[in-house]
N, C-alpha and C positions, 0 to 999 in steps of 0.2 A: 165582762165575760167576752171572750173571747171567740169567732164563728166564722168557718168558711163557710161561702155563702156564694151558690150556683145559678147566675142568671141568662138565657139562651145560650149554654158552654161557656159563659165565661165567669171561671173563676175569679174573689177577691176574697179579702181577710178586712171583718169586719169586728172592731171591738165595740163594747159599746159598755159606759163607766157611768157614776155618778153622776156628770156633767156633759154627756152628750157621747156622741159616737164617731170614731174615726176607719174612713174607709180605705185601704191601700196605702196609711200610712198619711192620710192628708184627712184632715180634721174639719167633720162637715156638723152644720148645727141642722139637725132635727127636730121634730115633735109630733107625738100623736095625740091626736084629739078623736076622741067617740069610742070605739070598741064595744059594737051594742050589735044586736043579731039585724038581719037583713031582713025585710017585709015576710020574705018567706020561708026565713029560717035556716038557708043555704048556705050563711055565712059568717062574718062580721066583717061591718062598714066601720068606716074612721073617718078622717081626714088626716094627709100627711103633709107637712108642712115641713119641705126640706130648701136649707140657705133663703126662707124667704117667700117660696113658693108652692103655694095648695096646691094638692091632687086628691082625686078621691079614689079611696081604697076599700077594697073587699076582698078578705080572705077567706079560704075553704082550705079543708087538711086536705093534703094531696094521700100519693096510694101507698108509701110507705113513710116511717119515720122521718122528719127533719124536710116532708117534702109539700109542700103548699101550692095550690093554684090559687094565683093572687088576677085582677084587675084591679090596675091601674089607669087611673081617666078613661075607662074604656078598655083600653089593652090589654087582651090576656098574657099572663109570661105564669110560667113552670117554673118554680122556685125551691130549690135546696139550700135548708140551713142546717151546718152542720156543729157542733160543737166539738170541742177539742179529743173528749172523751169516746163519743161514738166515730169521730172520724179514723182516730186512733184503731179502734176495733173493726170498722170496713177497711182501713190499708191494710191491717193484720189477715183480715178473710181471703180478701184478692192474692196478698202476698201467700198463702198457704194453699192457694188453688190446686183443685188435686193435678199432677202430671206425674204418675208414677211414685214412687215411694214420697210422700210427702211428710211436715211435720207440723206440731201444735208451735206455736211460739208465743211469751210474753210479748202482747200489745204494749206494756208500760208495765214498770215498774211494781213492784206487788208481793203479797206472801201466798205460798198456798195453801188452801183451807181444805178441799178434798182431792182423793185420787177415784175415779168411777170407774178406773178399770188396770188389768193387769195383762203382763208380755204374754203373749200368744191369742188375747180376746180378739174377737171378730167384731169389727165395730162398720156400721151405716154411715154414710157422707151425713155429716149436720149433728149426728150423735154427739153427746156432752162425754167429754171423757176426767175435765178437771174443775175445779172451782176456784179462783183466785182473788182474792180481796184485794181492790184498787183503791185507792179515794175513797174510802169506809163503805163501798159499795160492793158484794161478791155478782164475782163475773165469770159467768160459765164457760167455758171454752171446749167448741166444738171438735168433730174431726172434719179433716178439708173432705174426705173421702172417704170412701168404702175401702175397707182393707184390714192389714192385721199388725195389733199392736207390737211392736218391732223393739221399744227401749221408752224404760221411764226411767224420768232423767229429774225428778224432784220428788219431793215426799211432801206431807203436810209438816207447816210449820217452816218451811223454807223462804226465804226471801229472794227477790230476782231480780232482776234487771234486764229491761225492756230490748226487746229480742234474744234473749235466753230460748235456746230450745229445751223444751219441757217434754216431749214425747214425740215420737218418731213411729212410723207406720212402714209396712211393704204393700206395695198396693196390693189389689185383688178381695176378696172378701165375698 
């Protein structure tokens, strides 16, 4: 599985396979030992045992998806793990950010499964306006903004290809 992964701002790509896990392309041996809850139930402790060398670990889920407050020997660090799949879908949000007429776009590759609205609807920033089946999973796709549906540009049953624009807005609303 495949994971970018955010530690104090600095990004790396971490995979991690059958046989251990490679960081930035350079192949580090790991292991975890324990994953059991902390005295007061705040978290889960380990031991991490990375090229050799113990450290003791506690994680807590941090305040949204993919994001953990971990201690390390002591050290707090703010950590984001992201997988290919959600990453995918946060560059697609950021990339659709409202500024003016904005549009939906294919994160990845996909067919779609519903349309939840039609040209001239008035739709809410965050509103759902399509559903698109990824990786056997249906994936709702919102609007970047408040405004008015402007061009639908897919139907159900269509196939796409990642950055396909699927519907288009005027802003205001």
């Amino acid at each position: 599985m495949r994971y970018v992964v955010t530690v104090a701002g600095r990004e790396m790509e971490v995979v991690i396979d059958e046989t251990g896990m490679t960081v930035d392309g350079v192949r580090v041996a790991a292991h975890l030992e324990g994953d059991h809850q902390t005295a007061a139930g705040t978290g889960v402790g380990a031991i991490l045992t990375i090229d050799g060398r113990q450290h003791r670990l506690v994680a807590r889920p941090g305040e949204g998806r993919g994001s953990y407050d971990l201690q390390l020997d002591g050290r707090r660090l703010a950590v984001e793990a992201l997988d290919e799949r959600t990453r995918a879908i946060r560059a697609h949000a950021k990339a659709a950010a409202p500024t003016g007429a904005a549009a939906v776009v294919a994160p990845m590759p996909g067919l779609i499964v519903r349309v939840g609205v039609a040209v001239g609807d008035q739709v809410g920033a965050g509103q759902a306006v399509l559903v698109m089946e990824a990786m056997k999973m249906e994936n709702e796709l919102r609007a970047p903004g408040a405004g008015t549906v402007k061009a639908i540009l897919v139907q159900p049953g269509v196939a796409v290809e990642r950055g396909a624009v699927l519907v288009t807005f005027e802003a205001g609303g």
